[in-house]
ROVO-802798 format. One record per residue (C-alpha): residue number from 0; residue in three letters; x, z, y. Coordinates in steps of 0.25 Angstrom, whole numbers, always signed. Layout:
PAZA  pos  code      u      w      v
PAZA  NUM   ala      X      Z      Y
...
//
This chain:
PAZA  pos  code      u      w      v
PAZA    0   unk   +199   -377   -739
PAZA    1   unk   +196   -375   -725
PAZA    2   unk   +192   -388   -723
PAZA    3   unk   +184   -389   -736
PAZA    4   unk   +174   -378   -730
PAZA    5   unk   +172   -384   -717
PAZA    6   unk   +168   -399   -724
PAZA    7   unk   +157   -390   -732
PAZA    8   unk   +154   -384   -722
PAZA    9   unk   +153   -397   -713
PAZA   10   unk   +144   -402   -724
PAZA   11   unk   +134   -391   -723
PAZA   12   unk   +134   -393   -711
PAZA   13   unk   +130   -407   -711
PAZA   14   unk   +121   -405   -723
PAZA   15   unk   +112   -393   -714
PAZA   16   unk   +112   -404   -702
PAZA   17   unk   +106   -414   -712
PAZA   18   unk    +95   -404   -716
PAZA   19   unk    +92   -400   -702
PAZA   20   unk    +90   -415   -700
PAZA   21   unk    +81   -414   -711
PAZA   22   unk    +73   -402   -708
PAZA   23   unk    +71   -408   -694
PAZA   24   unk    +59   -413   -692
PAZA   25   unk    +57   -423   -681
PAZA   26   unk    +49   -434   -685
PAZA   27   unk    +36   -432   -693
PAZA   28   unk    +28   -444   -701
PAZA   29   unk    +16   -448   -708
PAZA   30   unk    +19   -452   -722
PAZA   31   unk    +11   -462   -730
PAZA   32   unk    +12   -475   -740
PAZA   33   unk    +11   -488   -739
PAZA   34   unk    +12   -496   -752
PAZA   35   unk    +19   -485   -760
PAZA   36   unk    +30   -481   -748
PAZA   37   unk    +31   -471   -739
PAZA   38   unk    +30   -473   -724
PAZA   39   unk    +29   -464   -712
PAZA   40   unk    +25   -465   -697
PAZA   41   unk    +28   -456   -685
PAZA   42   unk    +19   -445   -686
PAZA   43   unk    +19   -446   -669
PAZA   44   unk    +11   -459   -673
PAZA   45   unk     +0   -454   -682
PAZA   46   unk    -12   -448   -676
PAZA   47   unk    -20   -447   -688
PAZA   48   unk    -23   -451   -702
PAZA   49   unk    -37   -455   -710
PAZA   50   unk    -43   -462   -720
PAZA   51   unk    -51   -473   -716
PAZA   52   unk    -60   -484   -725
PAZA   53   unk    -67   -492   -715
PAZA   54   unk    -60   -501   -705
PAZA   55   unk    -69   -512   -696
PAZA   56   unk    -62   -525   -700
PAZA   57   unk    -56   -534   -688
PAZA   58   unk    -58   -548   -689
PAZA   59   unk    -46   -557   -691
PAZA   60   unk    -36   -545   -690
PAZA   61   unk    -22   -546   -697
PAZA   62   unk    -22   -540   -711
PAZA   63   unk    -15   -528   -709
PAZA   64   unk    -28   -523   -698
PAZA   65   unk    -37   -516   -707
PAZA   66   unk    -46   -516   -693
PAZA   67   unk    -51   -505   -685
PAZA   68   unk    -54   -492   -687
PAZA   69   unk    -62   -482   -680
PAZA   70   unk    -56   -469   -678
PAZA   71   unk    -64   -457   -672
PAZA   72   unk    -70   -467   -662
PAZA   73   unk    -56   -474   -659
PAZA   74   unk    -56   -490   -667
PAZA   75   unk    -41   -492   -672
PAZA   76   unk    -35   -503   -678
PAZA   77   unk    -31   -501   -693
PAZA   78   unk    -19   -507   -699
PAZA   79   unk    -15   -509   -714
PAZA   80   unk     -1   -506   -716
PAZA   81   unk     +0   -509   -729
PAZA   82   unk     -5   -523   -725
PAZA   83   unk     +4   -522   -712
PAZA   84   unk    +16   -520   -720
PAZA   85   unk    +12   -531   -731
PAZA   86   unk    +11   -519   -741
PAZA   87   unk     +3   -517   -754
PAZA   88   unk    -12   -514   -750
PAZA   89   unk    -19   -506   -760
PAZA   90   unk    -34   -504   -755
PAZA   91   unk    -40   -490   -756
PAZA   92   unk    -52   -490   -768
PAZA   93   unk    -62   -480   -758
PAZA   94   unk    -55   -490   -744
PAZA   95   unk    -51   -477   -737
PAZA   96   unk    -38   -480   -732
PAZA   97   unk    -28   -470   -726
PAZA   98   unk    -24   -472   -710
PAZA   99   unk    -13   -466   -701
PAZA  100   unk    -19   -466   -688
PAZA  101   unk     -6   -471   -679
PAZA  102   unk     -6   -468   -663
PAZA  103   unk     +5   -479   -658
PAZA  104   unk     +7   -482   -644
PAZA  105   unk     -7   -476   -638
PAZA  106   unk    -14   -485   -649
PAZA  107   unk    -23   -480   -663
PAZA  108   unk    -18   -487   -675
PAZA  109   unk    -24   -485   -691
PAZA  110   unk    -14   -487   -701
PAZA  111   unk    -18   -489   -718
PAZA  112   unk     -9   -483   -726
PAZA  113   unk     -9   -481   -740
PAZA  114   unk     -7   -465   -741
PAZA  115   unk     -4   -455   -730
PAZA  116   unk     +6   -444   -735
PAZA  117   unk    +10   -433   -726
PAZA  118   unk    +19   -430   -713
PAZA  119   unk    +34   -429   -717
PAZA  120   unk    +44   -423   -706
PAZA  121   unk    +59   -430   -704
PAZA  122   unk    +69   -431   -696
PAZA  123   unk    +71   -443   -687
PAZA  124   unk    +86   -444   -692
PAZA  125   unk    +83   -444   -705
PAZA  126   unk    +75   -458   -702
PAZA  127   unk    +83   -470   -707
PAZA  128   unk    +83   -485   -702
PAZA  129   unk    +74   -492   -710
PAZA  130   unk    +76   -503   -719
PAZA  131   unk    +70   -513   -726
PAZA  132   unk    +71   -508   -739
PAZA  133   unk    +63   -496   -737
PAZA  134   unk    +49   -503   -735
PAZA  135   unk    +41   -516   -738
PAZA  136   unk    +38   -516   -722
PAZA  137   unk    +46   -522   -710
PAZA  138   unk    +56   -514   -705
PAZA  139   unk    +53   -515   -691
PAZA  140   unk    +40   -507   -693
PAZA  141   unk    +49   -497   -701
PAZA  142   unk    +56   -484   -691
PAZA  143   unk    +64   -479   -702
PAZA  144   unk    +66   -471   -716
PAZA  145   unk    +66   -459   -720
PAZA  146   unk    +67   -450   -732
PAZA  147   unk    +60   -437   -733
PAZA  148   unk    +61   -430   -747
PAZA  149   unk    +64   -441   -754
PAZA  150   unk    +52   -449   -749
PAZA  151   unk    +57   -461   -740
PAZA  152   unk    +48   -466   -729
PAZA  153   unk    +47   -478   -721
PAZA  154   unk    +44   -474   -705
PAZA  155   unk    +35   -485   -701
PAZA  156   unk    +37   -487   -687
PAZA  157   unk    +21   -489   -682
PAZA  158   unk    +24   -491   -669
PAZA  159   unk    +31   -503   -671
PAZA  160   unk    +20   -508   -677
PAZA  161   unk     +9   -506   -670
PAZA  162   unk    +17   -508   -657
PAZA  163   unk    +18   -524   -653
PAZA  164   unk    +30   -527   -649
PAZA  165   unk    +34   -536   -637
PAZA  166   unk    +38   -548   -645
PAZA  167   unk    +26   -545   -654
PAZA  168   unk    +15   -546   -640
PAZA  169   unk    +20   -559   -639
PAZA  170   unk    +19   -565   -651
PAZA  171   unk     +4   -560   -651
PAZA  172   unk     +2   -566   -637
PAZA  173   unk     +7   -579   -644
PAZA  174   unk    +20   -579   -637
PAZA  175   unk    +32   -587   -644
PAZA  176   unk    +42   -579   -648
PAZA  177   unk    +58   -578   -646
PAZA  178   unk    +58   -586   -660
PAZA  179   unk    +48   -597   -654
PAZA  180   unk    +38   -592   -664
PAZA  181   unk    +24   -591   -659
PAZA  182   unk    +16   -580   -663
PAZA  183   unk     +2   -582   -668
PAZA  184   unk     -8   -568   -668
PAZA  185   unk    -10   -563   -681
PAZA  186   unk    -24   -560   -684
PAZA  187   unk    -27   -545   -680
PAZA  188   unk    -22   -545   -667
PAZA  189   unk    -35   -549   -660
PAZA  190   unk    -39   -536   -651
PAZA  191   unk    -51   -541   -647
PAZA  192   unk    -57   -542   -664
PAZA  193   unk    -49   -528   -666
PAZA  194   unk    -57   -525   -654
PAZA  195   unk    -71   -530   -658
PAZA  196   unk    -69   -522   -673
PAZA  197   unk    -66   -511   -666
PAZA  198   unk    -76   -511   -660
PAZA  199   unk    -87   -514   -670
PAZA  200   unk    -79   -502   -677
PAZA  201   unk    -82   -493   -666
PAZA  202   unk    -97   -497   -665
PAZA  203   unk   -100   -495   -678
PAZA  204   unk    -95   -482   -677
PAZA  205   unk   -103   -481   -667
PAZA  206   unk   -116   -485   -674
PAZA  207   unk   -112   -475   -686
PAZA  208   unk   -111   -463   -676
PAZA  209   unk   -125   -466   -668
PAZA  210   unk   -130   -468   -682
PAZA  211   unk   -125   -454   -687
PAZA  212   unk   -126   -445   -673
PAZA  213   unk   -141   -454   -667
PAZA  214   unk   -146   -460   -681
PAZA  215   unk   -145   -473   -672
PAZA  216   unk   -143   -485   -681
PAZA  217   unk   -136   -498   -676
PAZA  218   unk   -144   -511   -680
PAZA  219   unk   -149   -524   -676
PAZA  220   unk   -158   -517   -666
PAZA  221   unk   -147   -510   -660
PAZA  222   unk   -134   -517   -661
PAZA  223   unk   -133   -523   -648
PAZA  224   unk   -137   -512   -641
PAZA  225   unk   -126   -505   -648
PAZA  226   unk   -114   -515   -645
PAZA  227   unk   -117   -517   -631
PAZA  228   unk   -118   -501   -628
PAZA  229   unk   -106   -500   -637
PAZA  230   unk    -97   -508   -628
PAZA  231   unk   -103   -500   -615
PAZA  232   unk   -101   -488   -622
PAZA  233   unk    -86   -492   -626
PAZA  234   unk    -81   -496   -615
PAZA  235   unk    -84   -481   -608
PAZA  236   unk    -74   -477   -619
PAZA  237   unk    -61   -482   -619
PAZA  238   unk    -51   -473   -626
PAZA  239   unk    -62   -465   -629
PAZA  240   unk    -68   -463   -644
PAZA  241   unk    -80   -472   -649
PAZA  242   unk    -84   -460   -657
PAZA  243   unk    -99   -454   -655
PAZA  244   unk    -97   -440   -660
PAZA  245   unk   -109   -434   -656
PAZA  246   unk   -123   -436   -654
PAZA  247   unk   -123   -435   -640
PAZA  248   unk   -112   -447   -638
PAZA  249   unk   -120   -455   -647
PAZA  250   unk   -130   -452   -638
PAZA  251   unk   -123   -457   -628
PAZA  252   unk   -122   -469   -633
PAZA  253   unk   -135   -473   -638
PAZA  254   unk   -138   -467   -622
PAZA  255   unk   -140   -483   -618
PAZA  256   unk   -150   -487   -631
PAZA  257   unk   -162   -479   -627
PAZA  258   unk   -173   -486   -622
PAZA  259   unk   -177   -482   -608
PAZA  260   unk   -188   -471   -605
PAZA  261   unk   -184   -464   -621
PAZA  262   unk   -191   -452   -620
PAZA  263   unk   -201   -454   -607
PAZA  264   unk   -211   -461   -602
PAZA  265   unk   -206   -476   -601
PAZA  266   unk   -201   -480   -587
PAZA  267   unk   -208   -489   -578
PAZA  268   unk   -197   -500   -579
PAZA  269   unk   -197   -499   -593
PAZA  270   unk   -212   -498   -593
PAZA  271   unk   -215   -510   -586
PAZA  272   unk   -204   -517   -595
PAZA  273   unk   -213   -515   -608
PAZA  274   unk   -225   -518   -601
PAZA  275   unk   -220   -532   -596
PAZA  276   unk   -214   -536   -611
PAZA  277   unk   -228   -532   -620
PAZA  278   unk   -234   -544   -624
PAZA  279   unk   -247   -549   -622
PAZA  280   unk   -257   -545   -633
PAZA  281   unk   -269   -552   -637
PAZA  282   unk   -275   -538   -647
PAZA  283   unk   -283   -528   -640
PAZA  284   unk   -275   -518   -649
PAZA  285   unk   -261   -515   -647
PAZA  286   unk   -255   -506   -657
PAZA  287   unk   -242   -500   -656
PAZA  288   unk   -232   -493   -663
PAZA  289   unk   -223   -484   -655
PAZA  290   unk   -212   -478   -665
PAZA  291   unk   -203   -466   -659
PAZA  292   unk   -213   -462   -649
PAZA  293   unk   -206   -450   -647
PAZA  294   unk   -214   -440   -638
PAZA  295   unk   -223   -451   -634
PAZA  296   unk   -218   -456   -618
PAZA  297   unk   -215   -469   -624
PAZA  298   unk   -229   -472   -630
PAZA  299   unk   -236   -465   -617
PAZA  300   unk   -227   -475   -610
PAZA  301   unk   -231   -488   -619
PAZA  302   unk   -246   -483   -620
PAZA  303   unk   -247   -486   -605
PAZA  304   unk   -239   -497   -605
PAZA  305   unk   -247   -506   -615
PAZA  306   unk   -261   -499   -610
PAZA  307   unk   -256   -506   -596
PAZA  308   unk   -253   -520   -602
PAZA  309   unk   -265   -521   -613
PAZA  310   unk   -275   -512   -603
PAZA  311   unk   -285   -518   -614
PAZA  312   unk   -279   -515   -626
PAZA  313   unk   -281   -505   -638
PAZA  314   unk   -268   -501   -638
PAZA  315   unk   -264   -491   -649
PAZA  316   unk   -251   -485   -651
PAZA  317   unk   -245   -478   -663
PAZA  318   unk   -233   -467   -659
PAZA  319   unk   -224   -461   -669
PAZA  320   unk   -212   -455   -671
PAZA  321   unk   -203   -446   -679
PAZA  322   unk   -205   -434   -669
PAZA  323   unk   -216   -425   -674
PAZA  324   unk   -217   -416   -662
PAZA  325   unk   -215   -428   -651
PAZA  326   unk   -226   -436   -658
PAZA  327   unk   -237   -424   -658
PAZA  328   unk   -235   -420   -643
PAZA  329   unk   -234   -433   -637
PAZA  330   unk   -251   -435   -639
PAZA  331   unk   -252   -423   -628
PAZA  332   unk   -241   -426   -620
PAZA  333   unk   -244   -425   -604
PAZA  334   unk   -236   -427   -592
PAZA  335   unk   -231   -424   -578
PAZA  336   unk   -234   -434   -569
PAZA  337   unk   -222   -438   -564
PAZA  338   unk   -216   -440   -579
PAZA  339   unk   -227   -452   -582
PAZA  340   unk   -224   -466   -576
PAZA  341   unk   -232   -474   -567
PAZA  342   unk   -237   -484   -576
PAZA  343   unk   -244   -473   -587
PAZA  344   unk   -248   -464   -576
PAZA  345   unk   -263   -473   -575
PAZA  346   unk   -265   -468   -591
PAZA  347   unk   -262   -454   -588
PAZA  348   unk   -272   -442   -585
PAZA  349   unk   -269   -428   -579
PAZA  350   unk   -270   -416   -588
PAZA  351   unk   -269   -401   -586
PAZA  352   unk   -254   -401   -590
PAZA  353   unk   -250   -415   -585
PAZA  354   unk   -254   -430   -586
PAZA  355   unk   -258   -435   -600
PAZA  356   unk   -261   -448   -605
PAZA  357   unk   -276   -454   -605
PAZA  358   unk   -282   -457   -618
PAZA  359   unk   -280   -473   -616
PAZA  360   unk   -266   -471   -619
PAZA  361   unk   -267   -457   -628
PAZA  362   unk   -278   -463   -637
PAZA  363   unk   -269   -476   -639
PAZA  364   unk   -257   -467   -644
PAZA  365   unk   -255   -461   -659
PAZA  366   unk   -243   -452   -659
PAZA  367   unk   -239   -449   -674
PAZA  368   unk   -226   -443   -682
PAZA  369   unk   -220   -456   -689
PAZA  370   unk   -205   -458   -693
PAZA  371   unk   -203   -475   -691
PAZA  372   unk   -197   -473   -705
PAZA  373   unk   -209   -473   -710
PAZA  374   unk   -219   -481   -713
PAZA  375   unk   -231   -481   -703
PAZA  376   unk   -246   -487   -704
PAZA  377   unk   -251   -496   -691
PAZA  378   unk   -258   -505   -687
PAZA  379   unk   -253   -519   -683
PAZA  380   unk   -244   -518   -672
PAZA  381   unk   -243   -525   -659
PAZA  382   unk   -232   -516   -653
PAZA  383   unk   -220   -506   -659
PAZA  384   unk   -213   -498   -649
PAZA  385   unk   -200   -491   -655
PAZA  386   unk   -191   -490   -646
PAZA  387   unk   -175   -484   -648
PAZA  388   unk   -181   -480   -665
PAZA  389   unk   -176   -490   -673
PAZA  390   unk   -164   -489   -669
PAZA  391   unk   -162   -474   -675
PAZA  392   unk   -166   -477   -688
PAZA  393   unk   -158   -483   -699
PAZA  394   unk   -153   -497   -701
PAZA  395   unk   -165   -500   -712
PAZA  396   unk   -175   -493   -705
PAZA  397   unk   -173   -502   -693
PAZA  398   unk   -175   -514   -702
PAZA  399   unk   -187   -508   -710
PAZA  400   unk   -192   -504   -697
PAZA  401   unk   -192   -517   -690
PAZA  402   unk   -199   -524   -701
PAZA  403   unk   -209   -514   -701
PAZA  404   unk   -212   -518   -687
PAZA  405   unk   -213   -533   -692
PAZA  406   unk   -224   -529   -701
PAZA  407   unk   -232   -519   -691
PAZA  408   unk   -230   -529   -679
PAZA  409   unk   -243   -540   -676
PAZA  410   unk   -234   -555   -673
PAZA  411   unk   -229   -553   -658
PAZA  412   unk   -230   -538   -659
PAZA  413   unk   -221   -531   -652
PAZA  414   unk   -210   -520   -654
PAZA  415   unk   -202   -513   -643
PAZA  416   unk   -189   -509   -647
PAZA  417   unk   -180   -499   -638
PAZA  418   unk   -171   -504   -627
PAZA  419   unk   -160   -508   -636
PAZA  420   unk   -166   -512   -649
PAZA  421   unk   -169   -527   -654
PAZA  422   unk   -178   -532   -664
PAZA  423   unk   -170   -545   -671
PAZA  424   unk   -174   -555   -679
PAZA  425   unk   -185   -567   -678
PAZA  426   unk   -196   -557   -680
PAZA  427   unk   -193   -552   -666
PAZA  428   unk   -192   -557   -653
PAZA  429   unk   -188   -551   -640
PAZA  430   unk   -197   -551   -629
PAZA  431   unk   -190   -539   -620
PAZA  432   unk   -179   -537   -610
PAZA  433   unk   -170   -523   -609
PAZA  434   unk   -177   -513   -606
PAZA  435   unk   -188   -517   -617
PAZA  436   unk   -186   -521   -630
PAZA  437   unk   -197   -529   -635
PAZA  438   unk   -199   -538   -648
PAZA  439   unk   -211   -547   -653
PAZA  440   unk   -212   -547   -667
PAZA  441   unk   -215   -562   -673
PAZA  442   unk   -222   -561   -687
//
């Protein structure tokens, strides 16, 4: 009877030390499906998870690479496991996909799955081999099985692979292997077009967030500007994000676009650089159209310039901009000596509060309130001025803009641009180096 007792007891025993198995929690994984099964990964390997529909395609990549995708500044690669894995792949109606954000070996990785369930704590023990009957994917990418409340999950083992295995490098390098096979790249494994999508992907999230925080708009009349201050600015930043989350870092950025002397009274260099790249003119009437005059240093500044090249001409500009208050004081402006550059100082004349401009250059100035978006009546044009505008405006407005200027401008009239802005197309042509940027229009 004795011994009947102790062999209950000793089950109960055992049966408690199972349960404490159970109830001890040592390894944690995110659960999802894929193709109607349920999977889990170390949760040590997930930094997040998110829902994600656009995905900037990389050229000539295996199937299974989705592409890249731009994270809070950080371009990862995204990989289909459904397509890894040769599983069915039901694309979503609205395209928003679900990703588990996996953090392996120091590297960021986007994995689609086709649901994300919840966090399920096991203990390791309770882990069984795996075996091939309990998935439709290669058991070497498989760490083991498990059952949790009568659900079983597959543990996918994601180091493995995204980890590239000794034998692996080699065959990639196109190394014969120990079977005297030789391994030719599958499509995909070019870094250097992961490379370029990803950073077309990062760009173009730059160009959304100067759009949103600095209403700049990316366009044929900016595009270069922008790749080649992109690959400066990027290459300050490694292992940094590519995000612009304020206005002040856009800022930054755009720091480079401005054309020189914004906001002043030109600069001699700059001064002589516009006076050596006008044109010869045959009228005796030289109209102009100065868009975004601002508070009037850049008009003052080309008012001198053109009555010093055509010292005979009845010049005429028309000065606007969207700035009501800049635009009504800039008539009586006056100035400190030391503020006004050599080459306006011979149109200038002292006044009781400072130097002001003689009526040669104020007479040949109209200062009004105009927004560019709007139509405006002049005369025909022999020279638009608008330097660092179009630029802020929207994609269509540049266009209707432009074409505005074609019907405005007199054939081999003339418009200045900011620094790094371009006029294309045959209707232009170029006759200015950095730091001017000059086009002739041909009718």
């Amino acid at each position: 009877m004795t011994a009947v007792v102790k062999s209950l007891e000793q089950v109960n025993t055992d049966l408690q030390e199972q349960k404490d198995k159970v109830d001890d929690v040592d390894f944690k994984m995110i659960t999802f499906s894929l193709a109607g099964k349920e999977y889990g990964v170390d949760i040590m390997n997930v930094k997040e998870i998110a829902k994600a529909d656009k995905f900037t395609f990389v050229p000539n990549a295996a199937s299974f690479v989705r592409g890249v995708y731009n994270l809070r500044g950080d371009i990862i690669p995204v990989i289909d496991l459904r397509t890894f894995f040769h599983l069915p792949n039901d694309p979503k109606p609205d395209g928003v996909e679900n990703l588990l954000i996996l953090h392996i070996n120091d590297q960021v990785y986007g994995t689609i799955v086709d649901k994300i369930d919840k966090v399920v704590g096991i203990n390791k023990e309770s882990i069984q081999p795996p075996h091939p009957i309990f998935g439709d994917i290669n058991i070497k990418y498989i760490s083991g099985v498990v059952e949790k409340q009568g659900d079983l999950y597959i543990i996918l083992d994601v180091v493995r692979i995204f980890t590239v295995s000794e034998e692996d490098k080699g065959k990639r390098t196109g190394v014969s292997t120990d079977t005297g096979e030789y391994y030719v790249p599958p499509p995909g494994t070019d870094q250097a077009q992961i490379q370029r999508a990803a950073a077309d992907s990062a760009i173009g999230f730059i160009q959304e967030s100067l759009e949103a925080l600095r209403r700049f708009t990316v366009s044929v009349v900016n595009e270069r500007w922008l790749h080649t201050r992109f690959s400066e600015w990027s290459a300050g930043k490694t292992g940094e994000s590519l995000q612009l989350r304020s206005a002040s870092e856009a800022d930054e950025f755009l720091s480079t676009f401005t054309s020189p002397s914004t906001g002043e009274f030109w600069s001699e260099a700059y001064a002589t650089a516009v006076n050596k790249m006008l044109p010869e003119l045959s009228s005796t009437t030289i109209n102009v159209w100065n868009i975004g005059c601002a508070k009037g240093y850049e008009t003052y500044s080309f008012a001198c310039i053109l009555r010093s090249r055509y010292p005979d001409a009845r010049i005429k500009i028309w000065a606007n901009d969207n700035d009501i208050m800049s635009v009504s004081q800039a008539p009586n402006m006056t100035f400190e000596l030391d503020e006004i550059p050599e080459y306006c100082r011979q149109f200038m004349v002292h006044a009781p509060s400072g130097y002001s401009f003689k009526p040669v250059i104020k007479d040949s100035i109209v200062f009004e309130y105009h927004d560019i978006s709007h139509e405006n009546t002049l005369p025909e044009l022999d020279i638009i001025l608008v330097r660092d505008v179009i630029s802020f405006l929207p994609v269509s407005e540049q266009g209707r803009i432009v074409a505005n200027f074609s019907e405005k401008l007199k054939n081999r009239g003339l418009v200045i641009m900011g620094r790094n802005e371009e006029l294309t197309g045959a209707l232009w042509h170029s006759i200015a180096d950095d730091p001017v940027s000059a086009y002739l229009h041909n009718a």
